[in-house]
N, C-alpha and C positions, 0 to 999 in steps of 0.2 A: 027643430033639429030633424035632419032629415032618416030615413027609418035608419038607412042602413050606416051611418056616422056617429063614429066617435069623437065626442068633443074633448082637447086636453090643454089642459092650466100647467103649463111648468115655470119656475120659480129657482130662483138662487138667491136665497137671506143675503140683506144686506149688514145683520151681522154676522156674519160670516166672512164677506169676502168687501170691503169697505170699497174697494173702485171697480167701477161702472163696468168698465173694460175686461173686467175678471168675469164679473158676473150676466157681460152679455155673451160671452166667448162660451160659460158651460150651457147658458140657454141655448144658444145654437148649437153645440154639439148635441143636446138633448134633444133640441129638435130632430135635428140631423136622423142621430138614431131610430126615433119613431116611426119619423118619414120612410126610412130603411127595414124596417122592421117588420114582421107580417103581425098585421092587428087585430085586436080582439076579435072571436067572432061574433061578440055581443055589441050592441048598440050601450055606450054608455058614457058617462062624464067622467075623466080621470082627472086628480090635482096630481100632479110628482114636485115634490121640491126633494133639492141635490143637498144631504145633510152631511157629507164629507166634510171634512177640514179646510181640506188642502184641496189643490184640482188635480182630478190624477187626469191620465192620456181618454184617449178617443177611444181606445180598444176595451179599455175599462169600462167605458161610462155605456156602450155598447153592449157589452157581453152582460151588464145589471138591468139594460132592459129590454134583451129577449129573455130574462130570468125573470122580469117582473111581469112580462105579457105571459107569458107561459102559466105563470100562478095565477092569474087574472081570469085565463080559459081556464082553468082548473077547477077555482073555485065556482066560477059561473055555472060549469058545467056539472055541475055536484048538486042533485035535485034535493034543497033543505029546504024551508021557510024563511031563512035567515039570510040568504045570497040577493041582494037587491044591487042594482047599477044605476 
């Protein structure tokens, strides 16, 4: 991996959402977002699976991850023992 790259695994349970169709449509919005996103400024591996119900809109799935990048430098950034990526 290269230094400064973050790698990310995203996911939509296939019990969750049973056709294909559904569950390539929130992958790519979640791509979408990431791509969009200003990212960590750590080098690190992220998994996200989408544990929703239902599929909500684009603005949703959006606004849950610059909330989830945000926590991510947060925590990174918070000099413990415990903080590993």
């Amino acid at each position: 991996m290269p230094a400064s790259e973050t790698q990310v695994l995203i996911w939509a349970p296939k019990s969750l959402f049973k056709h294909a169709v559904d569950r390539n449509r929130l992958r790519r919005q979640m791509r979408e977002a990431w791509r969009l996103s200003s990212k960590p400024q750590h080098t690190c591996q992220i998994a996200i699976n989408y544990m929703d119900k239902q599929m909500q809109p684009y603005a949703v799935i959006e606004r849950a991850m610059h909330k989830m990048i945000a926590k991510i430098d947060t925590v990174l950034t918070t000099p413990t023992d415990e903080n590993h990526c």
